[in-house]
C-alpha positions as CSV (number, residue, x, y, z in Angstrom):
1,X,-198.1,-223.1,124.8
2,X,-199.9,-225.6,122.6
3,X,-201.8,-225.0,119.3
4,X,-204.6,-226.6,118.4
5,X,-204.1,-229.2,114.8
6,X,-205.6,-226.7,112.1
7,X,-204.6,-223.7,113.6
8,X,-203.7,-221.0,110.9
9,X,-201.6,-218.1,111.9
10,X,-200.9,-216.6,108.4
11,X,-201.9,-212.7,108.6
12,X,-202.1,-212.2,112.2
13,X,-200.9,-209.1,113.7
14,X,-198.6,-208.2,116.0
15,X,-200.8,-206.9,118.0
16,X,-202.0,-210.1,118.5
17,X,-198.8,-211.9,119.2
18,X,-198.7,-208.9,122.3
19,X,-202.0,-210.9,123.4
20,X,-201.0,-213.8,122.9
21,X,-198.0,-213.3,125.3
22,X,-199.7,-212.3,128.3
23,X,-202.5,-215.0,127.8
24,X,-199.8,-217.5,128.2
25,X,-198.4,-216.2,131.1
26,X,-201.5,-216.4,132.8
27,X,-202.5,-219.6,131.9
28,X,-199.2,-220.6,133.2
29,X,-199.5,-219.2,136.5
30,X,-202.8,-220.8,136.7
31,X,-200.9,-224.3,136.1
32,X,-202.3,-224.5,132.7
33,X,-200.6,-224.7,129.6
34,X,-202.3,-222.2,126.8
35,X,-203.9,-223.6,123.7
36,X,-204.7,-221.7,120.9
37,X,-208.2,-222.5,119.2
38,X,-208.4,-220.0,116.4
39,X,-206.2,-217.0,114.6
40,X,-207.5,-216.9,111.0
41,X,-208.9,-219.9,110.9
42,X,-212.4,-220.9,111.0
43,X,-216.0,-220.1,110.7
44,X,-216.6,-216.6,112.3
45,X,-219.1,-213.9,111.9
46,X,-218.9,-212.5,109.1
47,X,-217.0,-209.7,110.2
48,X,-215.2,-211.2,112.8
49,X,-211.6,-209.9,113.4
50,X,-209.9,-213.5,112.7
51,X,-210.0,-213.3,109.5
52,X,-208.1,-209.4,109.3
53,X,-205.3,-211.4,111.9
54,X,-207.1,-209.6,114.6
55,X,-208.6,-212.2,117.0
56,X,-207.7,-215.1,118.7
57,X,-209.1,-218.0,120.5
58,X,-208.0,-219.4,124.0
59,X,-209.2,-222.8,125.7
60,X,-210.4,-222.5,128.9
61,X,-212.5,-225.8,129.5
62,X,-209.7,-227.0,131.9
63,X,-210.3,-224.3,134.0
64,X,-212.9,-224.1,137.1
65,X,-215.3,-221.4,136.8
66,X,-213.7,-219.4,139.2
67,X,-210.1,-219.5,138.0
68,X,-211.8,-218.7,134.3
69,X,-213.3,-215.7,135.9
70,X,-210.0,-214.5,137.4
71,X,-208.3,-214.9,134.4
72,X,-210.8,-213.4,132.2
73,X,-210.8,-210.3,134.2
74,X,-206.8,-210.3,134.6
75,X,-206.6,-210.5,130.8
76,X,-209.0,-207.8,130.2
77,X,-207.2,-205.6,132.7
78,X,-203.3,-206.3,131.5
79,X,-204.7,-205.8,127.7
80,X,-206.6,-202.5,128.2
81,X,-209.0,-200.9,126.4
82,X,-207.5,-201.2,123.2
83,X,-209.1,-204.9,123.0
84,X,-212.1,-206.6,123.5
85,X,-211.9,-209.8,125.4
86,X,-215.1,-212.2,125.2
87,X,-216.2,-214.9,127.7
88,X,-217.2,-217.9,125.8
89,X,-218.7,-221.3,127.2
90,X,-215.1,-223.5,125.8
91,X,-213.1,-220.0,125.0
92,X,-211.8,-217.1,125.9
93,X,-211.9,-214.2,122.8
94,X,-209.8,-211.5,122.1
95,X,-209.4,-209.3,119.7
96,X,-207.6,-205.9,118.7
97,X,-209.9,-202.9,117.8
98,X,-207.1,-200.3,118.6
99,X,-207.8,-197.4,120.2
100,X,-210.9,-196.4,121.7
């Protein structure tokens, strides 16, 4: 697991360490190493999860569409409906909303 220079982590929940965790498994067993774009840092909407320690950031633009696909949908599936995990252009979002 790699994290992006600038990375802040300071308030993120454990909730998001949980996603975190399976993320980097698969990225691993999609010979990919995981690197975290964004916790609380950055410029988000303004009511964007990050900055509660809610959300996080995964690159994906080593990834082929296909593998991004199956690992988009693996991560939605192995989080559950608890989170929301969004298919960006260079990213892969998630975030915690508890339960629904």
């Amino acid at each position: 697991m790699q994290i992006k220079k600038g990375v802040r982590a300071n308030g993120m929940k454990p909730e998001i360490l949980l996603a975190i965790m399976v993320a980097d498994k698969l990225w691993s067993d999609n010979g990919q190493s995981l690197v975290i774009t964004s916790i609380t840092d950055g410029t988000h909407s303004a009511k964007s999860r990050h900055y509660i320690g809610l959300a996080v950031d995964f690159r994906t633009r080593y990834f082929d569409e296909s593998t991004k696909k199956a690992v988009f949908d693996e991560l939605k599936a192995d989080l559950g409906s608890e989170y929301v995990v969004v298919w960006h252009s260079t990213h892969i979002h998630c975030q915690f909303n508890g339960a629904s």
